[in-house]
C-alpha positions as CSV (number, residue, x, y, z in Angstrom):
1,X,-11.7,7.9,-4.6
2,X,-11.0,4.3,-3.5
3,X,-11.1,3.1,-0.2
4,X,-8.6,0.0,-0.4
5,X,-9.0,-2.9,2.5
6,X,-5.8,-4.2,3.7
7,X,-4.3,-7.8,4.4
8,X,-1.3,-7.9,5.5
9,X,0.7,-11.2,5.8
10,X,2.7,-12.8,8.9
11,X,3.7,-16.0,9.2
12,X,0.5,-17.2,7.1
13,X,-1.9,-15.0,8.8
14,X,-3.8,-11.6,8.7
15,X,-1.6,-9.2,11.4
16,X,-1.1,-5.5,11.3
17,X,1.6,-3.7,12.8
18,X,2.0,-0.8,15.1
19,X,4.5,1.5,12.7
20,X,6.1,-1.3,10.6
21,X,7.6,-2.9,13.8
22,X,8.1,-6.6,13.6
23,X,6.9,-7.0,17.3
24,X,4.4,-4.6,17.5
25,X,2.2,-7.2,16.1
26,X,-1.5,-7.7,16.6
27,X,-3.3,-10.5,15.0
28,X,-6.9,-9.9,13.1
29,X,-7.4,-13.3,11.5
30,X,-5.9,-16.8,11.2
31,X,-7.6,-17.0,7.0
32,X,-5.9,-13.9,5.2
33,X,-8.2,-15.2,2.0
34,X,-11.7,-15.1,4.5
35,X,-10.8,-11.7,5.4
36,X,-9.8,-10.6,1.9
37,X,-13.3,-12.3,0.6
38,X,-14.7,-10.5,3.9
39,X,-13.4,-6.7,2.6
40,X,-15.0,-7.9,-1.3
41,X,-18.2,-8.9,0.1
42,X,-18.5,-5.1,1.9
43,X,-18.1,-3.5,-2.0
44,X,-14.4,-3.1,-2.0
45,X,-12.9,-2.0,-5.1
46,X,-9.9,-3.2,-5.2
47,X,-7.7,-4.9,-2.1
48,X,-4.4,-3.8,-0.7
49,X,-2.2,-7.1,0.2
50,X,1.3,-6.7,2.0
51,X,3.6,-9.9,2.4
52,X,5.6,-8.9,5.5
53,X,7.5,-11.6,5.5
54,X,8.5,-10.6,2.0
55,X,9.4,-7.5,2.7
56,X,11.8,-8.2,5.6
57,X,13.0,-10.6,4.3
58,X,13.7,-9.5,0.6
59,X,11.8,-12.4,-1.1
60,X,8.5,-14.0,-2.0
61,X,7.4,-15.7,1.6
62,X,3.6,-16.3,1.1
63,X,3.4,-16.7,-2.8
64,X,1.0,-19.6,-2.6
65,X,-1.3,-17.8,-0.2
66,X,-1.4,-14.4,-2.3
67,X,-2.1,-16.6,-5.3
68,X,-5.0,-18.2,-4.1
69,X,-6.4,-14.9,-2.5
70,X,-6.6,-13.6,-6.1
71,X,-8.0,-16.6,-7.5
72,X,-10.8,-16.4,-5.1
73,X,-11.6,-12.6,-6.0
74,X,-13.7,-11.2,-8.4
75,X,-11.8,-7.5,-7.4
76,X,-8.0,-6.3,-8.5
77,X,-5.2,-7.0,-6.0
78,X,-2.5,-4.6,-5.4
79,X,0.6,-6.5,-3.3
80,X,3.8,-4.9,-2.0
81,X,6.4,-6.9,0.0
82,X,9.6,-8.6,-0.9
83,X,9.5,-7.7,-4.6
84,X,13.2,-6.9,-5.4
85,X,13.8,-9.0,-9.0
86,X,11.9,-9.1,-12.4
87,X,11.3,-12.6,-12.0
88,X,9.4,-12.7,-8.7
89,X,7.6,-9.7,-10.3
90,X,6.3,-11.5,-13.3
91,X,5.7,-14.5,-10.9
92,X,3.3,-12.3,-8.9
93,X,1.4,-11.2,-12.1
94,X,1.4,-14.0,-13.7
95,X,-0.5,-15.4,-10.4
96,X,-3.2,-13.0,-10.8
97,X,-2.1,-10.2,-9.2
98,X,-3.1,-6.7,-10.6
99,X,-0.6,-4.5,-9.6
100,X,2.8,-4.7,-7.7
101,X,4.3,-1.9,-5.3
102,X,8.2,-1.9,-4.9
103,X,10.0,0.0,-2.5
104,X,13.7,-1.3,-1.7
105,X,14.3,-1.8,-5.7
106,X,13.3,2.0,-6.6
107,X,15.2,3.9,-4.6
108,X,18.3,1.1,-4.6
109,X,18.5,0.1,-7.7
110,X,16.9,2.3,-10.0
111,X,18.6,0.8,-13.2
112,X,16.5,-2.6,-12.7
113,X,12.9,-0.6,-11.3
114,X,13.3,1.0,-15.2
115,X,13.9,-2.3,-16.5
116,X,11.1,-3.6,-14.6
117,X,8.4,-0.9,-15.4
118,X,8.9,-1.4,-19.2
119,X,8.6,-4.9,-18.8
120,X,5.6,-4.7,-16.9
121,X,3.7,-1.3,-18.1
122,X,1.1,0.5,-15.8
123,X,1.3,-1.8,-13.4
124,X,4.5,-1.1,-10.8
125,X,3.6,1.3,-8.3
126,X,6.1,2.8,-5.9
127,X,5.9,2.5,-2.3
128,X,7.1,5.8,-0.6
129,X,7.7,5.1,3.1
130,X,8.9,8.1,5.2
131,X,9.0,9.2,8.8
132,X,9.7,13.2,8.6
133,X,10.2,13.1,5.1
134,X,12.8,10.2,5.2
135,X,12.5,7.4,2.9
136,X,13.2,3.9,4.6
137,X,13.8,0.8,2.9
138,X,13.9,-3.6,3.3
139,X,11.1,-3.4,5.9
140,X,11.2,0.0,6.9
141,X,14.3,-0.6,9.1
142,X,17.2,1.0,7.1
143,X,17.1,5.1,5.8
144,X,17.3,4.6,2.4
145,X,19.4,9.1,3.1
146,X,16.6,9.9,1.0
147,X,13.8,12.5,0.7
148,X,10.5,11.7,-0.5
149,X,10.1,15.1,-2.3
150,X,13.9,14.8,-3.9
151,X,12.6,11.3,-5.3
152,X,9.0,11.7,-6.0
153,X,9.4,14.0,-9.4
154,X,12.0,11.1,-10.9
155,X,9.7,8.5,-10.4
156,X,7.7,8.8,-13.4
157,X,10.1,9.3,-15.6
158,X,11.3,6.2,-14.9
159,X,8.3,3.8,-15.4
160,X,6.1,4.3,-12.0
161,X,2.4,4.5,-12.7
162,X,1.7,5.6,-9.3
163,X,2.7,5.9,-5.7
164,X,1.8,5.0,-1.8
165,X,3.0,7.5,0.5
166,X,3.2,5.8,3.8
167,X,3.7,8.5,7.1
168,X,5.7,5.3,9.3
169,X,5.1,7.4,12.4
170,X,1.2,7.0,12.1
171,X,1.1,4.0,10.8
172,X,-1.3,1.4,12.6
173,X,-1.3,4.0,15.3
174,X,-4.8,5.5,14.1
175,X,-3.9,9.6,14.6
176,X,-5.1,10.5,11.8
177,X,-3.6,11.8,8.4
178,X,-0.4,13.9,7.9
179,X,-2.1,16.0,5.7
180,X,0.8,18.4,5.2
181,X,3.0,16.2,4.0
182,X,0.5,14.3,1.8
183,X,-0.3,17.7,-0.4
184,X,3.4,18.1,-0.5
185,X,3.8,15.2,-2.3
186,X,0.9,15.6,-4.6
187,X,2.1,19.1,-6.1
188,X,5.4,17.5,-6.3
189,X,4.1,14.5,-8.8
190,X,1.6,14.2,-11.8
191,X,1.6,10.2,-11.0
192,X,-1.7,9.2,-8.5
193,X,-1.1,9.3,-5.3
194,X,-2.6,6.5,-2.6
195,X,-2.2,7.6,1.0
196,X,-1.1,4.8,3.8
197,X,-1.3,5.3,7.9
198,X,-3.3,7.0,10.1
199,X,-7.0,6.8,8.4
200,X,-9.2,5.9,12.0
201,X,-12.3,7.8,12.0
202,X,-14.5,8.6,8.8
203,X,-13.8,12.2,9.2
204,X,-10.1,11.4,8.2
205,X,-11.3,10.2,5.5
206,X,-13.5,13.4,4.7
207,X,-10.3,15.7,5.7
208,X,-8.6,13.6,2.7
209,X,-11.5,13.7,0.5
210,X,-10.4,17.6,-1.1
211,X,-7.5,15.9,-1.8
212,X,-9.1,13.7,-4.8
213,X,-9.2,16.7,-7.4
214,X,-5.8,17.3,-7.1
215,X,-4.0,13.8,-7.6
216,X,-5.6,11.6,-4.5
217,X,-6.8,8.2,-5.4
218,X,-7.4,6.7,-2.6
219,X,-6.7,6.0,0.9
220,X,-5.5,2.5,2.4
221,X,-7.0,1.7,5.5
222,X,-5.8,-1.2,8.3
223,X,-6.3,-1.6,11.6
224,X,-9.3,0.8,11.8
225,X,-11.4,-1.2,10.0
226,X,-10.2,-4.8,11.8
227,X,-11.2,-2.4,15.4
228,X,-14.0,-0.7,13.7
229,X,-13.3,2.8,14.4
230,X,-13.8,2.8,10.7
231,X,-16.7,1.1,9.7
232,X,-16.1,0.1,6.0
233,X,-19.1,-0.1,4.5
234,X,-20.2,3.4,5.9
235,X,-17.1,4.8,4.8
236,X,-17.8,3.5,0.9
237,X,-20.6,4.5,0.9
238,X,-19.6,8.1,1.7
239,X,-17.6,8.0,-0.6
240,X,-20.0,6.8,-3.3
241,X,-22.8,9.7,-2.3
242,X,-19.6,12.2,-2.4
243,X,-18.7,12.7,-5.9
């Protein structure tokens, strides 16, 4: 099970948000690429990069900045934000970027997330973010009138190699894991499933842990780690000593 660091990107620098809300900011570091080397240097496996600017705004806003971060990185960069068109999609890969997350695109226009997946196989993700099962979209500000268990069994079939199931209403808030709703997801999907919000204390992350065996990959973890509720190294290793 992966533990996956985040960085997420305001205005050039390293923020995270309380529940996706554009001013409920807090900032962790004026370098997003010293903190993403930071998170590598601790044994990540792989880091979990958000352009926030991107995604409220619908397009690329810190391309040059999430290029360099994977030049500088021996690890795999997954990046969601602002990715709403083929050609800022193979722009991102192309930069050395591992694998993409798209949110606004999937459940808007499906017809180009299809086209999108076959031109970039096993490596578009779908970002699934809900509060009480209700899918938002551009930022998390609009409801997409969507279900994430109506639109979670389509997703494969149409080109997704696997998803990140974000609970908004824990998100950056540090209450722990909607587990619930997390297991619904899984037994509605065969796709891997990466859980987002609420991850503060390692024994979230043990609660998750059972989860693995049935479809859990990993867990993305924020603000806990930048306030060290979570330490991250500890946390790793459990995991390593856990299998």
């Amino acid at each position: 099970m992966i533990l996956f660091p985040a960085v997420d990107i305001k205005d050039g620098i390293c923020v995270r948000l309380r529940q996706g809300l554009a001013d409920q900011v807090t900032v962790f570091s004026q370098d997003p690429a010293a903190m993403a080397r930071h998170w590598a240097d601790l044994g990540a496996a792989w880091l979990h990069v958000v352009d926030l600017d991107g995604a409220f705004s619908g397009r690329p806003a810190n391309f040059d900045l999430i290029k360099s971060i994977c030049e500088q990185l021996a690890i795999p960069v997954q990046l969601g934000g602002g990715i709403r068109d083929l050609e800022t999609a193979k722009a991102y890969i192309e930069a050395g970027v591992a694998r993409l997350l798209i949110g606004t695109m999937a459940l808007e226009d499906p017809g180009t997330f299809e086209q999108l997946c076959k031109a970039l196989p096993g490596k578009i993700g779908v970002s699934l973010d809900a509060v009480d099962g209700r899918l938002k979209t551009k930022g998390w500000v609009e409801d997409s009138g969507l279900n994430v268990l109506d639109v979670a069994p389509k997703l494969k079939d149409q080109g997704a190699s696997f998803l990140v199931y974000t609970d908004i209403s824990r998100d950056g808030m540090q209450t722990g894991v909607n587990l619930e709703a997390l297991e619904a997801l899984i037994d509605a999907t065969d796709l891997p499933v990466i859980v987002a919000g609420g991850v503060a204390v390692l024994d979230d992350l043990k609660a998750l842990y059972p989860l693995y065996a049935k479809g859990l990959e990993g867990a993305i973890t924020g603000r806990a780690i930048y306030e060290n509720t979570l330490d991250f190294r500890e946390a790793i290793e459990w995991l390593a000593n856990a299998y």
